[in-house]
mmCIF file of the N, C-alpha and C atoms, coordinates in Angstrom:
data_MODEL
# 
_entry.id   MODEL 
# 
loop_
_atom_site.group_PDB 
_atom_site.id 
_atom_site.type_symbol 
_atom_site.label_atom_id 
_atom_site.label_alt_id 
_atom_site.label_comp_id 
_atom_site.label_asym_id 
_atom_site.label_entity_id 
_atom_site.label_seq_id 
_atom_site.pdbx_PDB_ins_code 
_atom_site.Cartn_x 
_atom_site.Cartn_y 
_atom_site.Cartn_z 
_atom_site.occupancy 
_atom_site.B_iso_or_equiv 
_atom_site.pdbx_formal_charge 
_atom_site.auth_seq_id 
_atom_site.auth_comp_id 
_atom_site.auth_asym_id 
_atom_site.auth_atom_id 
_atom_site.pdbx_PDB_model_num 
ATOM 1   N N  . UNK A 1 1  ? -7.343  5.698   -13.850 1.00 0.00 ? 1  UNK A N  1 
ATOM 2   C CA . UNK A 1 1  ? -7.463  4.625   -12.876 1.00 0.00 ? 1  UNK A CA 1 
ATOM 3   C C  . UNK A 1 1  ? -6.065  4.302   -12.359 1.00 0.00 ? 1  UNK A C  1 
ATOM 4   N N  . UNK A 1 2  ? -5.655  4.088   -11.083 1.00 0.00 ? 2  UNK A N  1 
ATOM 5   C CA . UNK A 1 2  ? -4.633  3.897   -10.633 1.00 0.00 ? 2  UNK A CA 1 
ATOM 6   C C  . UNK A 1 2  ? -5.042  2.464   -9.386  1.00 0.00 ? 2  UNK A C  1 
ATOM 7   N N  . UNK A 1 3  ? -3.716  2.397   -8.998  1.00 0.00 ? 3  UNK A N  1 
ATOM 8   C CA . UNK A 1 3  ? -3.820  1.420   -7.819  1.00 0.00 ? 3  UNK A CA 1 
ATOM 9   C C  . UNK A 1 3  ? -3.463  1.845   -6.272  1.00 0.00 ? 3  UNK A C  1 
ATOM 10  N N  . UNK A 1 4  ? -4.212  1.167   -5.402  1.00 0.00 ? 4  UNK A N  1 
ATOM 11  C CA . UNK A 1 4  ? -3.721  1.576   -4.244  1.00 0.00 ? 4  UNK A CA 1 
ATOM 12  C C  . UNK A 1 4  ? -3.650  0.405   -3.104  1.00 0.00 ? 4  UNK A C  1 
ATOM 13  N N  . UNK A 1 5  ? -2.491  0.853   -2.235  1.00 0.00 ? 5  UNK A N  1 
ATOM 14  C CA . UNK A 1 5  ? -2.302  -0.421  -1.249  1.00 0.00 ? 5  UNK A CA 1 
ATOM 15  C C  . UNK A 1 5  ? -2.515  -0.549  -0.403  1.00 0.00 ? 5  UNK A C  1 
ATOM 16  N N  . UNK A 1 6  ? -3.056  -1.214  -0.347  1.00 0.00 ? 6  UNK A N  1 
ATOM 17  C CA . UNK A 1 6  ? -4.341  -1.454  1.212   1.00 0.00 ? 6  UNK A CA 1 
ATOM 18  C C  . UNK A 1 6  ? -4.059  -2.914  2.320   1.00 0.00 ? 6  UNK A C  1 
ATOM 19  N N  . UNK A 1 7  ? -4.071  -2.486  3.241   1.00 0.00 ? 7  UNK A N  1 
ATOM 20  C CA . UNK A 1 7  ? -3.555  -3.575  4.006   1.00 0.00 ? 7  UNK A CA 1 
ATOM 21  C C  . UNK A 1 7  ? -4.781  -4.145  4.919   1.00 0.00 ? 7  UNK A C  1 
ATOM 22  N N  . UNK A 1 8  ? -4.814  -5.117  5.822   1.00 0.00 ? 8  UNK A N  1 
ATOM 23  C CA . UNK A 1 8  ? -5.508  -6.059  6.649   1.00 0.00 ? 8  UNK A CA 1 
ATOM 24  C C  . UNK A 1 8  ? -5.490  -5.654  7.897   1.00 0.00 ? 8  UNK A C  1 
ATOM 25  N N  . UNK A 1 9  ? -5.521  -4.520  8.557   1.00 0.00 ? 9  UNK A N  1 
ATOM 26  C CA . UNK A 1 9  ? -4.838  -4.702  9.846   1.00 0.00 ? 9  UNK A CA 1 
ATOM 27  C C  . UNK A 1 9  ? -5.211  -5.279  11.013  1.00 0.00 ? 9  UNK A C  1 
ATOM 28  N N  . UNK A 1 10 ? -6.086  -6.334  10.374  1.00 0.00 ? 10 UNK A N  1 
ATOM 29  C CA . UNK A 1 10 ? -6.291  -7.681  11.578  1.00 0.00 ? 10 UNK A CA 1 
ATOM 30  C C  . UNK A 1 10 ? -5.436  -8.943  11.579  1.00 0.00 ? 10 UNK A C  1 
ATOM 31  N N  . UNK A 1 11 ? -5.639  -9.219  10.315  1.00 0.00 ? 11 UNK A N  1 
ATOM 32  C CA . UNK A 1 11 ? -4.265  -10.007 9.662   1.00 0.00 ? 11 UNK A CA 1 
ATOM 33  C C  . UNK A 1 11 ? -2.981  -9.979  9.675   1.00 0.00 ? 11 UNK A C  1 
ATOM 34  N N  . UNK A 1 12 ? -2.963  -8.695  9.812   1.00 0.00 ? 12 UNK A N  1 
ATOM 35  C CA . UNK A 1 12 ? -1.325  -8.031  9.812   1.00 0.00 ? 12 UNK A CA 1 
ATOM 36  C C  . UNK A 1 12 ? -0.733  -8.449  11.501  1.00 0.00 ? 12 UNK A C  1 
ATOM 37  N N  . UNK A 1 13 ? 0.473   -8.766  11.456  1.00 0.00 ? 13 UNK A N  1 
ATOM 38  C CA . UNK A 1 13 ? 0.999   -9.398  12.646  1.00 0.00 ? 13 UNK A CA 1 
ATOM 39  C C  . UNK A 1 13 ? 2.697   -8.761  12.487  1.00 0.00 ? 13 UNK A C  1 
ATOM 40  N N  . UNK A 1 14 ? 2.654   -7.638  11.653  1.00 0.00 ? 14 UNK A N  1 
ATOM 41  C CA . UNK A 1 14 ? 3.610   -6.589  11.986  1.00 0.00 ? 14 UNK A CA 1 
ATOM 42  C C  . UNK A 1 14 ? 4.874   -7.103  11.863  1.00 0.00 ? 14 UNK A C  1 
ATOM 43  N N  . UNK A 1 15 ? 5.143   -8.193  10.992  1.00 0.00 ? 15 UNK A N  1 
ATOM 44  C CA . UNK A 1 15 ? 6.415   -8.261  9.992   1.00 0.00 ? 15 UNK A CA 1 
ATOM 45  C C  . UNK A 1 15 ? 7.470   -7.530  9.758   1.00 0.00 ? 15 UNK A C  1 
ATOM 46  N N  . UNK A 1 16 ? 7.168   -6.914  8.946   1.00 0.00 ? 16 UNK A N  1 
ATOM 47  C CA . UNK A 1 16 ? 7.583   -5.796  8.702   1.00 0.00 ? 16 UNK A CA 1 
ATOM 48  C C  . UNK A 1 16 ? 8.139   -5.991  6.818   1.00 0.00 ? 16 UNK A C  1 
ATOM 49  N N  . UNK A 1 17 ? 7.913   -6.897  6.247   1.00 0.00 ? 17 UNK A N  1 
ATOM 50  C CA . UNK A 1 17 ? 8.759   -7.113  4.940   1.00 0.00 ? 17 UNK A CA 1 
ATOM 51  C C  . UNK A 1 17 ? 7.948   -5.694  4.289   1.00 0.00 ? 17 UNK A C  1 
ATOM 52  N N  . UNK A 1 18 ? 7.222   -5.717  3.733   1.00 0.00 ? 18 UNK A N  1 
ATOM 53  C CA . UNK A 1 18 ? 6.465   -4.922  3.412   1.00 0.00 ? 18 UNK A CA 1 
ATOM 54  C C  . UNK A 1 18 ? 7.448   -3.069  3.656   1.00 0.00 ? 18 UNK A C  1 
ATOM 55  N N  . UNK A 1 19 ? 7.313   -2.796  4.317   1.00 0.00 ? 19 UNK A N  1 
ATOM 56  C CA . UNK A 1 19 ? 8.491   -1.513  4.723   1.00 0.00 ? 19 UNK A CA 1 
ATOM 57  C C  . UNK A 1 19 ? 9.825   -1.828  3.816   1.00 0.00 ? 19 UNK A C  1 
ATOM 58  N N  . UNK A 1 20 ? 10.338  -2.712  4.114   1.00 0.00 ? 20 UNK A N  1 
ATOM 59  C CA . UNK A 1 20 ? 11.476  -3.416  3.981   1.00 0.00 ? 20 UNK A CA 1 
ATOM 60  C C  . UNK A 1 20 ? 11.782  -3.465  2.087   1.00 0.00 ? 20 UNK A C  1 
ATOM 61  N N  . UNK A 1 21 ? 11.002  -3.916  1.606   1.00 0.00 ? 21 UNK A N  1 
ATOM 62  C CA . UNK A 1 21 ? 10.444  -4.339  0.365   1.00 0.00 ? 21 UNK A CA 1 
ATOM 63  C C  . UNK A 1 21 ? 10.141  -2.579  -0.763  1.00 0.00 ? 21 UNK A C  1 
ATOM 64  N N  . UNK A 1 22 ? 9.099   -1.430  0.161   1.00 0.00 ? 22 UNK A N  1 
ATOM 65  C CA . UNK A 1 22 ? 8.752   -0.471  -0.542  1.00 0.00 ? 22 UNK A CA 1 
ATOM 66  C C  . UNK A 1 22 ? 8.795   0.543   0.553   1.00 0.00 ? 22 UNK A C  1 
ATOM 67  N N  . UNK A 1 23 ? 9.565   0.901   0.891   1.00 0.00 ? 23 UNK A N  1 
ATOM 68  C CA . UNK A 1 23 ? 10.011  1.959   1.776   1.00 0.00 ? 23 UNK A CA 1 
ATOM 69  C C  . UNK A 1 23 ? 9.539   3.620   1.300   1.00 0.00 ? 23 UNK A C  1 
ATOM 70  N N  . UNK A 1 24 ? 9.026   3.615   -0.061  1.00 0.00 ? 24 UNK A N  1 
ATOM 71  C CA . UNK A 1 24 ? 8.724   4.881   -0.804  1.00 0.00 ? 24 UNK A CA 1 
ATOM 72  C C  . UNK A 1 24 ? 7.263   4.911   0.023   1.00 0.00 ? 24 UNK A C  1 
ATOM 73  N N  . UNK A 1 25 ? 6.562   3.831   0.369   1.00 0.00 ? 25 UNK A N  1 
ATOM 74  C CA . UNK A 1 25 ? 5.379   3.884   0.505   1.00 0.00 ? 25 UNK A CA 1 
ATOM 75  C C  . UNK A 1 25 ? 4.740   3.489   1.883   1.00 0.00 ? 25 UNK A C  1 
ATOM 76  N N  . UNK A 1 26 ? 5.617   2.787   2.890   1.00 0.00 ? 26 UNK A N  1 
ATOM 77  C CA . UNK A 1 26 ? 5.326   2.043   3.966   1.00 0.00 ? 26 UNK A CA 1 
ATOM 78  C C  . UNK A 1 26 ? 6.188   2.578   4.619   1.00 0.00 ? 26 UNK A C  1 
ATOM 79  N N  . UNK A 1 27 ? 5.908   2.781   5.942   1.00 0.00 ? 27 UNK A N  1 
ATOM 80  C CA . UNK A 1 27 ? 6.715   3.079   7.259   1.00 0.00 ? 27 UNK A CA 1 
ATOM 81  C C  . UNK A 1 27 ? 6.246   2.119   8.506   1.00 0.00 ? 27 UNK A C  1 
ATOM 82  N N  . UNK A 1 28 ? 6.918   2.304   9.522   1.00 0.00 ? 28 UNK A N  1 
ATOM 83  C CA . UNK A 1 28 ? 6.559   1.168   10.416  1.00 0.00 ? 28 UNK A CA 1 
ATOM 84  C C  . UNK A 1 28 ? 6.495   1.830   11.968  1.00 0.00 ? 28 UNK A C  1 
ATOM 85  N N  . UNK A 1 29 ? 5.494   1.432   12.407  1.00 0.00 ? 29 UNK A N  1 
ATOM 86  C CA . UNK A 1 29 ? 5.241   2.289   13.494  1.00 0.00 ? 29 UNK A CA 1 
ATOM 87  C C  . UNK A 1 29 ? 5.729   1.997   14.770  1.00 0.00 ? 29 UNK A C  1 
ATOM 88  N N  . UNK A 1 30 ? 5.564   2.472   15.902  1.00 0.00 ? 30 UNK A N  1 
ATOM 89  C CA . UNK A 1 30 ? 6.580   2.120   16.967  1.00 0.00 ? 30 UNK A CA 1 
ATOM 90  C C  . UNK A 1 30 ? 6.178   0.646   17.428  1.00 0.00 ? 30 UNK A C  1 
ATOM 91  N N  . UNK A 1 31 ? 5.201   0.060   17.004  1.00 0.00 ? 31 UNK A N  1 
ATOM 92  C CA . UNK A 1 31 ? 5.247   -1.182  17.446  1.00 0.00 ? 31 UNK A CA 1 
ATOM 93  C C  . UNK A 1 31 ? 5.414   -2.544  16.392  1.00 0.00 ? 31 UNK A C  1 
ATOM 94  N N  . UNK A 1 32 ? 6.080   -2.034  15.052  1.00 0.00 ? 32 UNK A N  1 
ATOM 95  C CA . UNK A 1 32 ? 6.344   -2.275  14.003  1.00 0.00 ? 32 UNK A CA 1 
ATOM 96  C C  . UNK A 1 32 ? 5.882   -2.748  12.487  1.00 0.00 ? 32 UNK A C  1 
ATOM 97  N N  . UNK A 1 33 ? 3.788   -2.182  13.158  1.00 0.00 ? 33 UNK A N  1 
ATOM 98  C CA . UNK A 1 33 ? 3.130   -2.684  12.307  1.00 0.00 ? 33 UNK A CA 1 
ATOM 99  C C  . UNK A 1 33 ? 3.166   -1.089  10.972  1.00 0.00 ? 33 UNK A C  1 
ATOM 100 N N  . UNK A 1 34 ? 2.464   -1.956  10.137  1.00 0.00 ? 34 UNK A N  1 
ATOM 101 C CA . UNK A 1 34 ? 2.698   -0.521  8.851   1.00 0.00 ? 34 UNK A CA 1 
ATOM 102 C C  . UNK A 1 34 ? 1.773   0.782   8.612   1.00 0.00 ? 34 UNK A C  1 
ATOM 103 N N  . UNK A 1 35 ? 2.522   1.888   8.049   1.00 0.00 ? 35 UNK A N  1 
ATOM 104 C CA . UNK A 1 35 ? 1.705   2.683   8.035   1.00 0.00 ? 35 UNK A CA 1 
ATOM 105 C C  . UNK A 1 35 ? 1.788   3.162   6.617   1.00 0.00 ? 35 UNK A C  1 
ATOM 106 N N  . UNK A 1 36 ? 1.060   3.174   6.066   1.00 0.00 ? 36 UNK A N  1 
ATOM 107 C CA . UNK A 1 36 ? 0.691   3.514   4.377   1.00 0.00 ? 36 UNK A CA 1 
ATOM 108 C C  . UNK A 1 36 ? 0.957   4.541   4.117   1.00 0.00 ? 36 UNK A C  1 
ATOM 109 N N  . UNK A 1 37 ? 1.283   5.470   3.126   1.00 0.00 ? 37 UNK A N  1 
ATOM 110 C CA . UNK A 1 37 ? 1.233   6.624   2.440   1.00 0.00 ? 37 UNK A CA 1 
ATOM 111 C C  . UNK A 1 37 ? -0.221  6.268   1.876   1.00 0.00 ? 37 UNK A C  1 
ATOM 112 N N  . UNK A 1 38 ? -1.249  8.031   1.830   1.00 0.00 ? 38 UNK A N  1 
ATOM 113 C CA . UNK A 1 38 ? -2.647  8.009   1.378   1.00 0.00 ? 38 UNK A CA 1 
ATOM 114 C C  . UNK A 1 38 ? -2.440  7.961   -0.262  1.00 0.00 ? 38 UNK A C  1 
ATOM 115 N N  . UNK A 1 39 ? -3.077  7.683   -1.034  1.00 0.00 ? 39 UNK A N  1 
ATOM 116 C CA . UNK A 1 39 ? -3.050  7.795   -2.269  1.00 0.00 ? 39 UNK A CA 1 
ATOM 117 C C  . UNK A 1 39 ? -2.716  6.594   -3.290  1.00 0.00 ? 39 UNK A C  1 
ATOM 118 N N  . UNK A 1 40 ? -2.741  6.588   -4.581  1.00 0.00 ? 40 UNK A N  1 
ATOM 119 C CA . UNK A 1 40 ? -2.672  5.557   -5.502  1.00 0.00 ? 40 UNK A CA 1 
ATOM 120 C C  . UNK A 1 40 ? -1.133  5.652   -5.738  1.00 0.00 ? 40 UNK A C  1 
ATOM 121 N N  . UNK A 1 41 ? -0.816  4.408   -6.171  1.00 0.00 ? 41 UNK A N  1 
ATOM 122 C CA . UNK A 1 41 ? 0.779   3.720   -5.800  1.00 0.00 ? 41 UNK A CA 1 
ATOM 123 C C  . UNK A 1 41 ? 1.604   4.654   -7.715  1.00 0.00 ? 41 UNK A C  1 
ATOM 124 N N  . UNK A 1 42 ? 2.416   5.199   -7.246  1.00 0.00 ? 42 UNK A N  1 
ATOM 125 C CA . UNK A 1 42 ? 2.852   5.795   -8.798  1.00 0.00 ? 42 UNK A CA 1 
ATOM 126 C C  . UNK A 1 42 ? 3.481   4.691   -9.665  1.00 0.00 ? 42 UNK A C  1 
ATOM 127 N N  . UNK A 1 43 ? 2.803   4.539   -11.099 1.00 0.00 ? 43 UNK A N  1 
ATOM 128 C CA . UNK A 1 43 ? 3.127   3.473   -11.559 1.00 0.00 ? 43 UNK A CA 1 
ATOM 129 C C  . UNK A 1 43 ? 4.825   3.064   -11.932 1.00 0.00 ? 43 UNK A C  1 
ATOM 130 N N  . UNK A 1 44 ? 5.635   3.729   -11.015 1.00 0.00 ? 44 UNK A N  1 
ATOM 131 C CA . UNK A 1 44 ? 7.077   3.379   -11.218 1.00 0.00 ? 44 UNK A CA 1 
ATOM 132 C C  . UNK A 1 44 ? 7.178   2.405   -10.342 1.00 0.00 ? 44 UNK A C  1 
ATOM 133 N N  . UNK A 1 45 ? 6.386   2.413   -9.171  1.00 0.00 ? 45 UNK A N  1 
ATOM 134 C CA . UNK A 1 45 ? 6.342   1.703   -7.663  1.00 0.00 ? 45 UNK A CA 1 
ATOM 135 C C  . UNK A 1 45 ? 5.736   0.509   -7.750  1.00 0.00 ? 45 UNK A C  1 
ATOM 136 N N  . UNK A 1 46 ? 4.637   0.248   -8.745  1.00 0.00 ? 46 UNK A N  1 
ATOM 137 C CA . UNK A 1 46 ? 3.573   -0.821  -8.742  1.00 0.00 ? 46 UNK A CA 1 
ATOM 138 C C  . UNK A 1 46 ? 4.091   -2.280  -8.710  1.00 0.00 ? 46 UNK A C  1 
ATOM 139 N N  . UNK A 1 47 ? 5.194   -2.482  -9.370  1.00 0.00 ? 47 UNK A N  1 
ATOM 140 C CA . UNK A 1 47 ? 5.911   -3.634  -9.566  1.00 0.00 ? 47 UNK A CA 1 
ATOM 141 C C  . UNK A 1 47 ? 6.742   -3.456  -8.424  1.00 0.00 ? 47 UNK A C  1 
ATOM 142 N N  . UNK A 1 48 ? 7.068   -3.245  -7.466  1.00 0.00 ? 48 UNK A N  1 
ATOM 143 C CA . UNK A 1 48 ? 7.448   -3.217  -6.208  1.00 0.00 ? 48 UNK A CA 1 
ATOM 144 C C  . UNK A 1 48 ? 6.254   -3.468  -5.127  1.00 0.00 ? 48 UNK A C  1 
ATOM 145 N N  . UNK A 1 49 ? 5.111   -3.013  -5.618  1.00 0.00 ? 49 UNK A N  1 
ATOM 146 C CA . UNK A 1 49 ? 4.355   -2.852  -4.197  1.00 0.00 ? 49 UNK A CA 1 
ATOM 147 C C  . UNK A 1 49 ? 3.719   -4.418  -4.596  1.00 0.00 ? 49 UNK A C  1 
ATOM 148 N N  . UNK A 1 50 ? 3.696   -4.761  -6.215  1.00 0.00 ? 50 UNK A N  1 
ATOM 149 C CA . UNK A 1 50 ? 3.146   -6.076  -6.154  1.00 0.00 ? 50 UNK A CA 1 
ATOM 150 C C  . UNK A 1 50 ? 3.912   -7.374  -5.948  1.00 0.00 ? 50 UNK A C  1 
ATOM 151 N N  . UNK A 1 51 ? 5.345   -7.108  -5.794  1.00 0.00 ? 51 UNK A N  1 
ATOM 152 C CA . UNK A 1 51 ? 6.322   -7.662  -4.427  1.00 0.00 ? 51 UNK A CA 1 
ATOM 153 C C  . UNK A 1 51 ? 6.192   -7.691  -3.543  1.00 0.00 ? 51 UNK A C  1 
ATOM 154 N N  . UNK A 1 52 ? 5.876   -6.322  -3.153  1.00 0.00 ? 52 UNK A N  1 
ATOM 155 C CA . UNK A 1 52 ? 5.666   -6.411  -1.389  1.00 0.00 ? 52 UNK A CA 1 
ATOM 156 C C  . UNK A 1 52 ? 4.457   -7.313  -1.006  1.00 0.00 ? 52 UNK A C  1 
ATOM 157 N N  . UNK A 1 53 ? 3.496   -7.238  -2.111  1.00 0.00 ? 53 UNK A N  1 
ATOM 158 C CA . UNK A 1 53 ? 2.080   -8.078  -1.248  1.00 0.00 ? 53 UNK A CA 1 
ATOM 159 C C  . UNK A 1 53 ? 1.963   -9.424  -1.480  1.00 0.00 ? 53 UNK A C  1 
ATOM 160 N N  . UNK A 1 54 ? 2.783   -10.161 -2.635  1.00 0.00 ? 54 UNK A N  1 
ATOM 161 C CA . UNK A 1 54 ? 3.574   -11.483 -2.288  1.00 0.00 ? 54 UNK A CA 1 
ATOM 162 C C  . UNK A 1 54 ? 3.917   -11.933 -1.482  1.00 0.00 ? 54 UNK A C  1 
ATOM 163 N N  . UNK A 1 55 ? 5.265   -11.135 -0.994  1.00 0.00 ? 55 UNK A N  1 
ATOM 164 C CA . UNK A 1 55 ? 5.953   -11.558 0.278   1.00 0.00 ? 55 UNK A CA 1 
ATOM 165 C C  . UNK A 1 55 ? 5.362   -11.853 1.339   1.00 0.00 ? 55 UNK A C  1 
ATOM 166 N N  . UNK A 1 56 ? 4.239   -10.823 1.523   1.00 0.00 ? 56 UNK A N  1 
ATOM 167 C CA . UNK A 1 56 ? 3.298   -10.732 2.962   1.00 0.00 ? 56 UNK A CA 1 
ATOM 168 C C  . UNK A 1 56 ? 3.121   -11.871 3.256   1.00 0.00 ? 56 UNK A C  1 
ATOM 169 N N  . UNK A 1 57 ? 3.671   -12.439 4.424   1.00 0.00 ? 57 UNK A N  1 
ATOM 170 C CA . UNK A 1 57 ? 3.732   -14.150 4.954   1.00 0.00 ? 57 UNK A CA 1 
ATOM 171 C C  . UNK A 1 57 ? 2.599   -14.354 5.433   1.00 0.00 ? 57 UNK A C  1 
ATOM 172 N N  . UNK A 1 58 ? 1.468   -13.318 5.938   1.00 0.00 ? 58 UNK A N  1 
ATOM 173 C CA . UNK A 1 58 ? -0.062  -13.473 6.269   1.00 0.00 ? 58 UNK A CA 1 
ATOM 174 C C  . UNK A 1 58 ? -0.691  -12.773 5.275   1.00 0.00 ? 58 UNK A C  1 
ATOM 175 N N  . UNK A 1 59 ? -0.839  -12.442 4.086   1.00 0.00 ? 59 UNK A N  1 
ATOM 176 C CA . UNK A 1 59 ? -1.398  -12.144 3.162   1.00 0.00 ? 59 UNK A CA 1 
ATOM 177 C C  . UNK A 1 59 ? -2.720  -10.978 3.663   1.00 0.00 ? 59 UNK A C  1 
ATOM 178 N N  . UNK A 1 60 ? -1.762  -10.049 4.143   1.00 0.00 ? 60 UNK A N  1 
ATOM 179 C CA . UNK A 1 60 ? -2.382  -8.693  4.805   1.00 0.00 ? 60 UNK A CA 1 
ATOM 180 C C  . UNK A 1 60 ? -2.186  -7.356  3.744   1.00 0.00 ? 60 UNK A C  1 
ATOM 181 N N  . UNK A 1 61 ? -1.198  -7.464  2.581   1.00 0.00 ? 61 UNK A N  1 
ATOM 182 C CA . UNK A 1 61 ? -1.851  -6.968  1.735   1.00 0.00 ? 61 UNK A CA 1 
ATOM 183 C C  . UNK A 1 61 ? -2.384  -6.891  0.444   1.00 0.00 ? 61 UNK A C  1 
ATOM 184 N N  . UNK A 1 62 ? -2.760  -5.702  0.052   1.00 0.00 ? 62 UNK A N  1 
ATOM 185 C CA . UNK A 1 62 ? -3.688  -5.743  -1.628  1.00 0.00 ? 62 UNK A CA 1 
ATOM 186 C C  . UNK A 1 62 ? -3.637  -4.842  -2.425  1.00 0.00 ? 62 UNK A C  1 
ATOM 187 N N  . UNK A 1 63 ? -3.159  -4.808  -3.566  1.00 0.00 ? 63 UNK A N  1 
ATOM 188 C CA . UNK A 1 63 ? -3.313  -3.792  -4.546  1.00 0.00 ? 63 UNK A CA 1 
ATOM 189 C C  . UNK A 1 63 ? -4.766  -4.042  -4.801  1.00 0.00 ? 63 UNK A C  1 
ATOM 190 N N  . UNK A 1 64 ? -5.313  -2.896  -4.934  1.00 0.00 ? 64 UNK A N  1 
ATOM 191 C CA . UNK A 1 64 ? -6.947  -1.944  -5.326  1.00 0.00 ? 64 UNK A CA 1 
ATOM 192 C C  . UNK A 1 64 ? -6.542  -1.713  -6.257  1.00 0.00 ? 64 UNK A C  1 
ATOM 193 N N  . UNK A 1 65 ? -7.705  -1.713  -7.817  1.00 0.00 ? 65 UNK A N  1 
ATOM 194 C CA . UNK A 1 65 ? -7.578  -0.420  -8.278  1.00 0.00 ? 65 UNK A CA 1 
ATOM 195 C C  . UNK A 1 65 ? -8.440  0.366   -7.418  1.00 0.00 ? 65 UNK A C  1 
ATOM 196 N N  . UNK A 1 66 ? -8.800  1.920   -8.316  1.00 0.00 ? 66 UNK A N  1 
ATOM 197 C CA . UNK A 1 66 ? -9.065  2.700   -7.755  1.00 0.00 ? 66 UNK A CA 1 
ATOM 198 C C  . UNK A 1 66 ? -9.795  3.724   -8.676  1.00 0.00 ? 66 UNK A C  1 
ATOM 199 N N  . UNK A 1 67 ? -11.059 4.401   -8.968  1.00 0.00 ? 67 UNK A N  1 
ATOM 200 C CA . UNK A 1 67 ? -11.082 5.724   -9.768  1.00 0.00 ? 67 UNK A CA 1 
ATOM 201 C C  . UNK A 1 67 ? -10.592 6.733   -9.590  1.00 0.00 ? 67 UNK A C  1 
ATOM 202 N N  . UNK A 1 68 ? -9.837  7.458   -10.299 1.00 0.00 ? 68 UNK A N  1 
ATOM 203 C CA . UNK A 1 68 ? -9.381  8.522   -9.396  1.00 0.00 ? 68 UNK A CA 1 
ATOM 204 C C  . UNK A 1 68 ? -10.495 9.488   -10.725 1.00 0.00 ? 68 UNK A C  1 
ATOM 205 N N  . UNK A 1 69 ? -11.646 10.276  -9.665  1.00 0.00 ? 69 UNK A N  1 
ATOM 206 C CA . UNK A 1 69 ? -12.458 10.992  -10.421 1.00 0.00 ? 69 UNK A CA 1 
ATOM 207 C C  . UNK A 1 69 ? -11.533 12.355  -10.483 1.00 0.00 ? 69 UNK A C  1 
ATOM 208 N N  . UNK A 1 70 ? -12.325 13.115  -11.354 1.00 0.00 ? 70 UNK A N  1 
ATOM 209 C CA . UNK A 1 70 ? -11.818 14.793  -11.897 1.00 0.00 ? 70 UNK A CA 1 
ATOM 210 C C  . UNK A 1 70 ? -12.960 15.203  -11.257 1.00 0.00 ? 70 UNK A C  1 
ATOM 211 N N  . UNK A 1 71 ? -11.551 16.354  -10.796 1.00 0.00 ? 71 UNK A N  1 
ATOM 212 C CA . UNK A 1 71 ? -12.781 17.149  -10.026 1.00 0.00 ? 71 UNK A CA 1 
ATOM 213 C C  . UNK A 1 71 ? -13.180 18.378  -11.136 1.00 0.00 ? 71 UNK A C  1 
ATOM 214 N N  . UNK A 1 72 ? -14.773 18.653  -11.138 1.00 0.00 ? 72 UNK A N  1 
ATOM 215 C CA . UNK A 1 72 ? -15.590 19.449  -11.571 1.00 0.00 ? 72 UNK A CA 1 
ATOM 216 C C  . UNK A 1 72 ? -16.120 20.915  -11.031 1.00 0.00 ? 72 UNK A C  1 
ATOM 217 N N  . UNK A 1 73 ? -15.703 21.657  -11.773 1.00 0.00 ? 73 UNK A N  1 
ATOM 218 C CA . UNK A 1 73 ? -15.805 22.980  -11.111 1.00 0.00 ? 73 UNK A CA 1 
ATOM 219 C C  . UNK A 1 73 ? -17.686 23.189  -11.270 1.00 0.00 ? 73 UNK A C  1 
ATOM 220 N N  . UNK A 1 74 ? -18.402 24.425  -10.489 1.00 0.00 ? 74 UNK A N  1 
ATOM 221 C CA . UNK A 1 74 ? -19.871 24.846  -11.109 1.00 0.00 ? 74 UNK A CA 1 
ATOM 222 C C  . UNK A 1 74 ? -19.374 25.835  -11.051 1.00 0.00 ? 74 UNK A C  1 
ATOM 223 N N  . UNK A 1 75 ? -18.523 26.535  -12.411 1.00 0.00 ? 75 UNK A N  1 
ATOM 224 C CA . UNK A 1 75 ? -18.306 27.912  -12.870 1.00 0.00 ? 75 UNK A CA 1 
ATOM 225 C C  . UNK A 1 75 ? -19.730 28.218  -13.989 1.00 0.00 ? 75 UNK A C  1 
# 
């Protein structure tokens, strides 16, 4: 089980702390709202990304967990 960070993007009003805050994981697009990396947050990052969604002054984002299933072969 891992976590992943998921944002609002109705809520979101393109700040930018968030980038600013976890740059491993957020980029900012030409009109300065965010763009996520796909996948669950590596747990070196987690205590950063659960900074970043503090900060969020419109509370646009969220750590998920997440299942991350195994994949099953039919050998």
């Amino acid at each position: 089980m891992g976590e992943t960070l998921q944002i609002d993007r109705i809520r979101c009003d393109g700040h930018g702390l968030c980038a600013e805050l976890l740059p491993e994981l957020v980029s900012l697009d030409e009109w300065g709202y965010p763009i996520m990396k796909a996948g669950t947050v590596p747990a070196s990052l987690v205590e950063h990304a659960r900074r970043a969604v503090d900060a969020c002054p419109v509370l646009a984002l969220r750590l998920a967990r997440s299942l991350q299933l195994g994949r099953v072969d039919a050998s």
